[in-house]
C-alpha positions in Angstrom: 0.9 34.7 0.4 -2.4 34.6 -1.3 -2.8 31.0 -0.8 -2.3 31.4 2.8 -4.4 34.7 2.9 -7.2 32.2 1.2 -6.6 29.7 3.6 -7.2 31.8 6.7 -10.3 32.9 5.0 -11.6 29.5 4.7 -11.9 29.2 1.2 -8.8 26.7 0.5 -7.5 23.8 2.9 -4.2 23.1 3.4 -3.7 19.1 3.3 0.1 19.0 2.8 2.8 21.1 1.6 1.5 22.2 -2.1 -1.3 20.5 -1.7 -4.3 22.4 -1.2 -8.5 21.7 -1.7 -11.8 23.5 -1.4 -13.3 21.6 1.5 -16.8 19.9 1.0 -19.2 20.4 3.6 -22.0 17.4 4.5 -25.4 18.8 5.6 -25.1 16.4 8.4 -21.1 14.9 8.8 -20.1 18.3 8.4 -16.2 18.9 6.6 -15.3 15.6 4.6 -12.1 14.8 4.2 -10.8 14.1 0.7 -9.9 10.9 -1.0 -6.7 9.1 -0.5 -6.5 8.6 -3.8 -7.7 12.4 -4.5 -4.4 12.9 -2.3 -2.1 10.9 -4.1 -2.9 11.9 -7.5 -2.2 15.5 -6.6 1.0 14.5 -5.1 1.9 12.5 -8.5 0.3 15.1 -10.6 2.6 18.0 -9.1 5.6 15.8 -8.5 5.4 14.2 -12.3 5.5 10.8 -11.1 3.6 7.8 -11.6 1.6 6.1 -8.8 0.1 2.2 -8.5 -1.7 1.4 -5.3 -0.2 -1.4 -3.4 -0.4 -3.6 -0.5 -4.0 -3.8 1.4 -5.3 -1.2 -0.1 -5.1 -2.8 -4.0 -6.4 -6.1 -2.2 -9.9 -3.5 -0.8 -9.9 -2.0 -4.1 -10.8 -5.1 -6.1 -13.4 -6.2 -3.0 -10.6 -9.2 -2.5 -10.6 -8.0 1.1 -12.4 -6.2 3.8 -10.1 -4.9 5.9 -9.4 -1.1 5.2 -6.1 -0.1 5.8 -5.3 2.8 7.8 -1.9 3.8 6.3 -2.7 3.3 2.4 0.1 2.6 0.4 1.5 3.7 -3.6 4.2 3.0 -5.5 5.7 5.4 -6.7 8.8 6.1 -9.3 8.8 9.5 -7.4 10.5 10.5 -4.3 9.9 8.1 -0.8 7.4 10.3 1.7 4.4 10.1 4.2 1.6 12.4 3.6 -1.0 12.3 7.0 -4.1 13.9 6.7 -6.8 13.6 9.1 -6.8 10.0 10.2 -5.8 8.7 6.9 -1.9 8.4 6.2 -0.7 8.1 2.6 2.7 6.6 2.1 4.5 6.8 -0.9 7.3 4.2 -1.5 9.7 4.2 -4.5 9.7 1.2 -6.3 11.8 -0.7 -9.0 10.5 0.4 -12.5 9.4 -3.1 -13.7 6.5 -2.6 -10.8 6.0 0.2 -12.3 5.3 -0.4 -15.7 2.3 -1.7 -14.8 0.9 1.3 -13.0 -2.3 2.7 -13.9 -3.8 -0.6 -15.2 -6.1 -3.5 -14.4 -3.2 -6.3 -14.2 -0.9 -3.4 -11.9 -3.7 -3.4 -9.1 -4.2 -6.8 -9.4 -0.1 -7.4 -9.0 0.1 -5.9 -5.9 -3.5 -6.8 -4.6 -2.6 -10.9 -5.1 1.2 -9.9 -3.8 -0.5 -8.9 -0.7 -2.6 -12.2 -0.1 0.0 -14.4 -1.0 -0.1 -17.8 -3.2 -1.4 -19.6 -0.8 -5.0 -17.7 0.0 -6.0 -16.8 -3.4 -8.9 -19.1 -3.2 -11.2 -20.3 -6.2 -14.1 -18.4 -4.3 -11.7 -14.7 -4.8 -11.1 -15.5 -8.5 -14.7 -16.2 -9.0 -15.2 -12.7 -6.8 -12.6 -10.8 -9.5 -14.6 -12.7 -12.8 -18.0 -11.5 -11.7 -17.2 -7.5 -10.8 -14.4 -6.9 -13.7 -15.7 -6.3 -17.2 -14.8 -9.1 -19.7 -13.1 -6.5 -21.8 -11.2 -5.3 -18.7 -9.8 -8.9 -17.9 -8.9 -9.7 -21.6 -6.7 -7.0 -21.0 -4.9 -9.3 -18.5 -2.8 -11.5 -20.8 -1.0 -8.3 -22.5 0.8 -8.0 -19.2 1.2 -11.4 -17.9 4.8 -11.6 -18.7 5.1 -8.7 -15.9 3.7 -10.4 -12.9 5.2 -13.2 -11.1 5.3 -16.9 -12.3 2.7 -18.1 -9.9 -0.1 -15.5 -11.1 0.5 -16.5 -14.5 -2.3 -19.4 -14.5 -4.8 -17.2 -12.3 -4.1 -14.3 -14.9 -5.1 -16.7 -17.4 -8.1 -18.2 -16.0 -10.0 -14.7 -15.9 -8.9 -13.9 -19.1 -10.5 -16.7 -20.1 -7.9 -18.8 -21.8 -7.6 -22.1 -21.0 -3.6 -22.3 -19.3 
């Protein structure tokens, strides 16, 4: 009851069932709407479950594509469900865990980001792209998880780590 009693008062917003924020007010936008990913951690955070972006939304993440999704899309090793607020709607899909022993990390976004553009377009132009905007220290990081991601990524995990395949 107090929740709700605070939500009629305008102090809280309810975005989903449990989930609740203290909405932000732009001088000129007026209410913003929270982060997907804002969302999603909240979800994982309440559920205890682990979450790894997937799909078109890893590929924007990285800057490997421009197209924003409109249904953004974790993996989860949580329960299956659709979350919709505002315009934005957050699915969560349950995955095997070998996806998600990756989560959280560098190489786990960049899984599921070259996953979603497929062998065939990751050109030399996008692996330049990824070599100039992450940290050197970031893509060392790469090879500790290389046995993870599928055969084909192996040599492009290997050329921003910087080690000759």
């Amino acid at each position: 009851m107090a929740l709700h009693r605070l939500v009629r008062q305008g102090v809280i917003r309810r975005l989903a069932r449990g989930i609740y924020d203290f909405p932000k007010e732009h001088p000129v936008l007026g209410p913003l709407e929270p982060s997907a990913e804002a969302i999603a951690r909240a979800l994982a955070g309440r559920d205890r479950t682990r979450l790894q972006p997937a799909g078109a939304y890893a590929a924007n993440t990285l800057g490997l594509s421009e197209q924003v999704p409109a249904k953004i899309v974790f993996l989860t090793d949580g329960p299956a469900r659709t979350v919709k607020v505002g315009p934005t709607t957050i699915q969560l899909r349950r995955t095997t865990p070998k996806n998600m022993e990756t989560a959280g990390r560098l190489s786990g976004l960049l899984i599921q980001a070259l996953r979603e553009l497929g062998q065939d377009h990751v050109t030399p132009a996008r692996i330049a792209h990824l070599k100039r905007t992450i940290p050197a220290s970031k893509r060392r990081e790469l090879l500790k998880d290389i046995r993870l991601a599928p055969a084909w990524m192996h040599p492009i995990f290997r050329e921003l780590a910087g080690e000759d395949a």
